[in-house]
C-alpha angles and dihedrals in degrees: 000000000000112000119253093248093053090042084056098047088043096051086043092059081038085056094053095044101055090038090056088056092059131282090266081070088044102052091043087059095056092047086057088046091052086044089061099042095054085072087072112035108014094088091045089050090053095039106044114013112207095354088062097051094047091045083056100043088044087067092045093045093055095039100051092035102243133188101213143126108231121195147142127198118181088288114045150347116246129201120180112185108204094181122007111200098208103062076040086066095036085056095053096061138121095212095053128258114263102251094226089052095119083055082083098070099049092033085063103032094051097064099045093054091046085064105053094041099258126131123231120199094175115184123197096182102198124000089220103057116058105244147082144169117239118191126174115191135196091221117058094202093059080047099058088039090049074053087078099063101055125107095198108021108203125226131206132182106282094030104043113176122233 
C-alpha cells in the first residue's frame, strides 16, 4: 500500500495532468472519483441522513488524522476542518502543489449529494491555508442563503460556480 504522503503528492501531479488535457477531462476524473466513493458512503447518506454522513467523516477523520469539528443539527451537517492534512502534504512538495487541489473534495462529494437530494455549500476559504467549512443541508433555500456567507464557494460538474 502506498503511504499516505506519497498517495497525496501523487494525486497532486494526477490533478495537473488531467487538468492540463481540458476540464472535461477534468470533470470527467472527479465523477469517476465520486463513482467510486459511493461505494463507501451512498448507502449511509440514504439510510441514515446525517447520521450516516457523520458515521462516514468520523472514520475519515480518524484515519487521515484530521483536525476537524463534525456535527449535524435538523438542518444540516457541519465539518470545519481546522487542518487537512492533505493540502498540508501538497503543500509540502517539491514539485509544487496544484493550486485547484482543494477543487477534489467538493468535485466528489456534489455530486454525491445531488444525487441523494442534499445540498452542499462547501467553502474552501483560501487555497492557500488548509482548511475549509463543509455544510450539507435538507432545504435548498437555507442552502443558497448559508452561500452568502462563503469566502471561496466550491463547484463541482453539474453545479459550476460563476
Amino acid at each position: 500500500m502506498i503511504p499516505s504522503d506519497h498517495f497525496t503528492r501523487f494525486y497532486n501531479e494526477v490533478f495537473k495532468f488531467i487538468e492540463q488535457q481540458g476540464e472535461k477531462e477534468l470533470d470527467d476524473y472527479f465523477l469517476e472519483i465520486s463513482k467510486n466513493q459511493e461505494n463507501h458512503i451512498l448507502h449511509l447518506i440514504r439510510e441514515k441522513g446525517f447520521e450516516g454522513m457523520l458515521q462516514y467523516w468520523s472514520v475519515i477523520r480518524d484515519e487521515e488524522n484530521c483536525d476537524l469539528d463534525l456535527g449535524y443539527d435538523e438542518d444540516k451537517f457541519e465539518i470545519k476542518m481546522h487542518l487537512c492534512p492533505s493540502l498540508t502534504k501538497a503543500k509540502d512538495n517539491d514539485a509544487e502543489r496544484w493550486e485547484r487541489y482543494c477543487d477534489h473534495c467538493a468535485g466528489w462529494i456534489g455530486p454525491i449529494m445531488d444525487k441523494t437530494g442534499y445540498h452542499l455549500v462547501y467553502d474552501v476559504i483560501d487555497r492557500d491555508q488548509p482548511q475549509c467549512h463543509m455544510r450539507v443541508y435538507k432545504d435548498e433555500a437555507k442552502a443558497r442563503e448559508a452561500e452568502m456567507d462563503v469566502r471561496l464557494l466550491m463547484g463541482w460538474p453539474g453545479r459550476k460556480q460563476s
